[in-house]
C-alpha positions, 0 to 999 in steps of 0.5 A: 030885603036881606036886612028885613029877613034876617031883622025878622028871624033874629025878633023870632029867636029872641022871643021864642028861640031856634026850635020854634022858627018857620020859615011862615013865620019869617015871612010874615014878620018881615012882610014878604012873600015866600018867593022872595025868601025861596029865592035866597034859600032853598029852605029853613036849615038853608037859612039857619046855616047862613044866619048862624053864621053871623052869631056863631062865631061870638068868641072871634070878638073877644079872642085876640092874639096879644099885642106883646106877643105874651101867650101867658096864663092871665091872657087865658083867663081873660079870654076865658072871662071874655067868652063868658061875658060875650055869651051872657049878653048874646041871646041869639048865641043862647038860643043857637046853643039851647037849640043845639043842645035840644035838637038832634038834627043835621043842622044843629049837629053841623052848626055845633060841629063847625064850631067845635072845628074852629074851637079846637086850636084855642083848647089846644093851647089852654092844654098845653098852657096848663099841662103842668099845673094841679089843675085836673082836666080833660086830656087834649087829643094829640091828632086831629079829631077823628070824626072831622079832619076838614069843617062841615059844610 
C-alpha cells in the first residue's frame, strides 16, 4: 500500500510537480480509497512531510567523510561537483526546490528550514576552508542561526 502511494505521488511530481499534487489525485493514481490514505496521513502537508523526507536529503548521498581523513580544498570541490550533479539527475529534488521557491507556506517553509539546519555543519567548513583565500563570499555566522537552534518538525 505504502509503495503504491508514494509510486503515485512520485508520477504526480514528475509530471506536474509539488504545487499541484492532491491528495484526490494521489488516491486515484494509486487506486485506492481515500481511507486507506487518511489512515497513514492526517493530510497532504502530513504527506509531504514524510515524502520529502526521502528526497530531501540527496546531498547524504554524495557527501562523504574522506577515507584519509583529508579535509583539503579538491574533496570540497568534488562534494560541491557531486551536489550539482546529484541535483541535475534528481527531479523530485527540482520540484521540491521549485515548489519551494514558489510556495510560501508552512510546509515548504519547514521542508526548506530542515534542510537548511542539516546543510550548515558542510557551509561551516567550506568557510572556514576558504577563509584565506581571494575568493569573496558570504560570511559565515559564528553562532548558531538564531531563528532555529534545534530542527523543525
Amino acid at each position: 500500500m505504502e509503495k503504491s502511494i508514494l509510486g503515485a505521488a512520485t508520477a504526480l511530481i514528475q509530471k506536474d510537480g509539488f504545487s499541484h499534487l492532491t491528495t484526490t489525485g494521489i488516491m486515484q493514481k494509486a487506486e485506492i480509497e481515500p481511507v486507506q490514505f487518511y489512515r497513514r496521513y492526517k493530510d497532504l502537508d502530513a504527506f509531504i512531510d514524510e515524502y520529502v523526507k526521502t528526497f530531501d536529503y540527496w546531498f547524504s548521498d554524495v557527501v562523504k567523510v574522506p577515507v584519509s581523513g583529508e579535509n583539503n580544498q579538491t574533496y570540497y570541490e568534488d562534494i560541491l561537483c557531486n551536489l550539482f550533479d546529484s541535483l541535475w539527475d534528481n527531479k523530485i529534488m527540482q520540484e521540491l526546490l521549485r515548489w519551494e521557491i514558489a510556495t510560501d507556506n508552512e510546509t515548504s517553509r519547514r521542508t526548506a528550514q530542515l534542510r537548511e539546519f542539516h546543510t550548515l555543519p558542510l557551509c561551516k567548513k567550506f568557510a572556514d576552508l576558504f577563509s584565506d583565500s581571494d575568493t569573496e563570499g558570504i560570511p559565515f555566522p559564528t553562532g548558531e542561526p538564531t531563528a532555529m537552534k534545534t530542527p523543525p518538525g
